[in-house]
VODREN-996942 format. One record per residue: x, y, z of N, C-alpha, C in turn; residue number from 0; chain. Coordinates in steps of 0.05 Angstrom, whole numbers, padded with zeros to 5 digits, always signed. Layout:
<torlos>
     n.c1     n.c2     n.c3    ca.c1    ca.c2    ca.c3     c.c1     c.c2     c.c3   seq   mol
        X        Y        Z        X        Y        Z        X        Y        Z   NUM     A
...
</torlos>
This chain:
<torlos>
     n.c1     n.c2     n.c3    ca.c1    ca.c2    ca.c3     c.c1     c.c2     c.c3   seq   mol
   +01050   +01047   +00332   +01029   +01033   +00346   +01023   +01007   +00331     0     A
   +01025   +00983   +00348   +01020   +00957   +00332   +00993   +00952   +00332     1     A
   +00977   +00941   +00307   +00961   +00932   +00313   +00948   +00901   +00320     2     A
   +00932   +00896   +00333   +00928   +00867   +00359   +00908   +00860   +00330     3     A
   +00908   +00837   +00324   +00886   +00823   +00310   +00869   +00812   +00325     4     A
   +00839   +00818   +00324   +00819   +00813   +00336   +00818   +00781   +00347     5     A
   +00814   +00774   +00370   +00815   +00748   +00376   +00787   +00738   +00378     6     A
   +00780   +00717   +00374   +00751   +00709   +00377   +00756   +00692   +00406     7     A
   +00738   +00691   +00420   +00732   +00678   +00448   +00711   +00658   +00438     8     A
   +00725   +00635   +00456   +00700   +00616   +00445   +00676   +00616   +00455     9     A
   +00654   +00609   +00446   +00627   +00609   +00456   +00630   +00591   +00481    10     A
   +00613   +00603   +00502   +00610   +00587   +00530   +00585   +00578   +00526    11     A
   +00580   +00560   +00546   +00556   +00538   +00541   +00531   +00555   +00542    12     A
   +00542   +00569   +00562   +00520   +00592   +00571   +00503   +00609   +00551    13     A
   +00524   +00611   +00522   +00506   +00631   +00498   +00500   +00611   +00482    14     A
   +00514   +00579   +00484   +00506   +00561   +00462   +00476   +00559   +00472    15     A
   +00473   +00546   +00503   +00445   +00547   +00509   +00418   +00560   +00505    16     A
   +00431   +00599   +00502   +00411   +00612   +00497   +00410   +00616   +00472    17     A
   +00431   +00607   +00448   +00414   +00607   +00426   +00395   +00581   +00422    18     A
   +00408   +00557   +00432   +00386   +00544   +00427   +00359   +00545   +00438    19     A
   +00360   +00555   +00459   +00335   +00565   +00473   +00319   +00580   +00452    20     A
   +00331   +00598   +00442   +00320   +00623   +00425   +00303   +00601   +00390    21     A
   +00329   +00584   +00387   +00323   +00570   +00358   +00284   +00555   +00366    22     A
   +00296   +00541   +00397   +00275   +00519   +00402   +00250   +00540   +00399    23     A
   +00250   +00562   +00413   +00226   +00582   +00416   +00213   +00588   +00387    24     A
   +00237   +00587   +00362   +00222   +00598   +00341   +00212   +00588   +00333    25     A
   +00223   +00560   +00334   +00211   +00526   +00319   +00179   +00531   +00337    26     A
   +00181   +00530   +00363   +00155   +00529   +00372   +00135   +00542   +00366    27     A
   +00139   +00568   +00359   +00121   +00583   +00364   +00114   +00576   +00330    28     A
   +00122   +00573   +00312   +00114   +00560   +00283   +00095   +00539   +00280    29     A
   +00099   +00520   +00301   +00083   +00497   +00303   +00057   +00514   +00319    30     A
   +00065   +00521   +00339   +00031   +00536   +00359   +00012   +00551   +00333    31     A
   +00023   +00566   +00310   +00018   +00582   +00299   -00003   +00559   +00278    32     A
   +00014   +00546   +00269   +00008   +00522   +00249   -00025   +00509   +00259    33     A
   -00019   +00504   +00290   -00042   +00494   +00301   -00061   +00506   +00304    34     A
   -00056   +00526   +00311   -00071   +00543   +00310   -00100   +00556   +00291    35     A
   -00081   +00556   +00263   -00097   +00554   +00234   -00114   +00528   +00234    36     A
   -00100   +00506   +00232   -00120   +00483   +00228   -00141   +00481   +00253    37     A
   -00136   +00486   +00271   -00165   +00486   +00289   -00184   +00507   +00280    38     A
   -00176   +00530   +00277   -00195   +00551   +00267   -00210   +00542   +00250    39     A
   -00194   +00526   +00222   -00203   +00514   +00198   -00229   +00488   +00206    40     A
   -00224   +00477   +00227   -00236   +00463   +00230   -00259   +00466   +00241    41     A
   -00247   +00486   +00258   -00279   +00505   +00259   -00291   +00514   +00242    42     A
   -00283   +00526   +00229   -00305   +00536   +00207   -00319   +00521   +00186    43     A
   -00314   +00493   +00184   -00319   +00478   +00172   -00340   +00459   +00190    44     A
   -00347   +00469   +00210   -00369   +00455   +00228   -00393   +00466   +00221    45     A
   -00417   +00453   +00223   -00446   +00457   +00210   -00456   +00471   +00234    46     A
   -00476   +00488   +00230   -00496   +00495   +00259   -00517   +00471   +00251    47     A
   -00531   +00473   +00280   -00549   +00461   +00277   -00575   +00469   +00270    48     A
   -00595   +00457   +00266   -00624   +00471   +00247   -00633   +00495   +00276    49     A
   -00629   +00480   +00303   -00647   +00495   +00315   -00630   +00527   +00318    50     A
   -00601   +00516   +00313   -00582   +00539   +00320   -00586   +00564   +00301    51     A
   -00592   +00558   +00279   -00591   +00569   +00257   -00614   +00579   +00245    52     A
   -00641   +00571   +00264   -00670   +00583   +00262   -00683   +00581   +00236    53     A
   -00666   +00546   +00229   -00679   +00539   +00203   -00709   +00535   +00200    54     A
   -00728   +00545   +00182   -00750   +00532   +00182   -00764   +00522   +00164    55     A
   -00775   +00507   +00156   -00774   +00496   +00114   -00794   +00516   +00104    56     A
   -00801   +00535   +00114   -00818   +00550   +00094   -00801   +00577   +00090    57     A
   -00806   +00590   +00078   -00797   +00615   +00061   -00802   +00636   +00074    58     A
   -00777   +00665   +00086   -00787   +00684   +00091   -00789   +00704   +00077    59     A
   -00808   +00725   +00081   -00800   +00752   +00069   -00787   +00743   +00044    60     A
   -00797   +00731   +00024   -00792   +00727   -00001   -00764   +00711   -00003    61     A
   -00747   +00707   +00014   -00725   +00693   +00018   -00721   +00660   +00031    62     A
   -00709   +00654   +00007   -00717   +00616   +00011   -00683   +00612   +00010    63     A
   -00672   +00583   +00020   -00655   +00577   +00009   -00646   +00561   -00017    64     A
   -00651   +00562   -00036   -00649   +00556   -00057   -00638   +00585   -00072    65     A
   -00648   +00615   -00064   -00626   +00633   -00065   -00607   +00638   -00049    66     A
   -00601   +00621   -00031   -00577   +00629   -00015   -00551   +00617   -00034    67     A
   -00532   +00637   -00022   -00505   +00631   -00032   -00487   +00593   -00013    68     A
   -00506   +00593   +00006   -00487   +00567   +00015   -00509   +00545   +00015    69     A
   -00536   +00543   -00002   -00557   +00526   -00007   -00534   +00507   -00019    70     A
   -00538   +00486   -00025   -00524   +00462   -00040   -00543   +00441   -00055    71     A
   -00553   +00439   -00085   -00575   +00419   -00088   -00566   +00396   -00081    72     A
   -00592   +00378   -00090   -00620   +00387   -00077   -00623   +00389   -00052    73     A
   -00612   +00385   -00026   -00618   +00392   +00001   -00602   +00392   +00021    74     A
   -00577   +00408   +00015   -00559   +00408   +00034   -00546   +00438   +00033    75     A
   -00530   +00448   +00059   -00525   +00468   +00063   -00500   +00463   +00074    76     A
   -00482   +00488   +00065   -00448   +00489   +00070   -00452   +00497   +00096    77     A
   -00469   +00515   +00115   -00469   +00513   +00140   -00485   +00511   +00155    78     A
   -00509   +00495   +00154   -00532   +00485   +00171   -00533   +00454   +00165    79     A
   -00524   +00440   +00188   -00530   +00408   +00183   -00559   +00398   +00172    80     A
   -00564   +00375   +00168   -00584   +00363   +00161   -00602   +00370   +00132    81     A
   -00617   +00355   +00128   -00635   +00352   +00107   -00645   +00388   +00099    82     A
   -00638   +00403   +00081   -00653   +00424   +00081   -00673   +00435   +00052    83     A
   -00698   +00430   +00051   -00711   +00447   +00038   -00699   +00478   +00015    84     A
   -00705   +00472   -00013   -00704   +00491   -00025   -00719   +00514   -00018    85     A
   -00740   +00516   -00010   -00757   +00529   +00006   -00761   +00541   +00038    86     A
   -00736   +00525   +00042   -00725   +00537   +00077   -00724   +00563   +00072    87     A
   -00714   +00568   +00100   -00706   +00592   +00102   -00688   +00596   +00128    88     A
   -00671   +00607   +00134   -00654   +00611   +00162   -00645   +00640   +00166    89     A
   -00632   +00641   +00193   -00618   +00664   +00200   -00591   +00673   +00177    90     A
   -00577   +00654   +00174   -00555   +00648   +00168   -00555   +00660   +00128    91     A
   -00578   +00659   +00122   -00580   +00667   +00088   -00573   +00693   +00078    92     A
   -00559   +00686   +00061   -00542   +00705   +00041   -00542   +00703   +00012    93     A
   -00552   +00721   -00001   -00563   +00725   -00015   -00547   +00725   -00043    94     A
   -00550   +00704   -00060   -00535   +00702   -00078   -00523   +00730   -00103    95     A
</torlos>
């Protein structure tokens, strides 16, 4: 019994196409993914606003922001826009 050495057939356009189909899909879906992160990021990096955030400059229940963990001196906050009081207080406070 002789044996036939395996012949290769050349690629038809038809499977060149669907790998590149397949390549283009992975590249894409990398970039959607990519975008994906930085919008999120960008979101989270957006301020609420005072009214959103039920800021009010006086102190509750013994809780001011000047103990919050996202207070920033002297009067700014990692996530409530505008001018804020050591002595505020909001929904948003977390407790150092």
């Amino acid at each position: 019994m002789a044996i036939v050495p395996f012949e290769k057939t050349p690629m038809t356009t038809t499977e060149l196409s669907r790998r590149r189909l397949m390549q283009k899909a992975a590249a894409a879906s990398g970039a959607f993914a990519m975008l994906g992160t930085i919008a999120s990021s960008a979101a989270a990096q957006a301020k609420s606003l005072q009214q959103v955030a039920g800021y009010q400059s006086e102190p509750k229940d013994g809780q001011r922001c000047s103990q919050c963990q996202h207070f920033q001196p002297p009067s700014a906050c990692k996530v409530v826009a505008g001018r804020i009081s050591a002595q505020g207080w909001c929904r948003l406070y977390f407790a150092r």
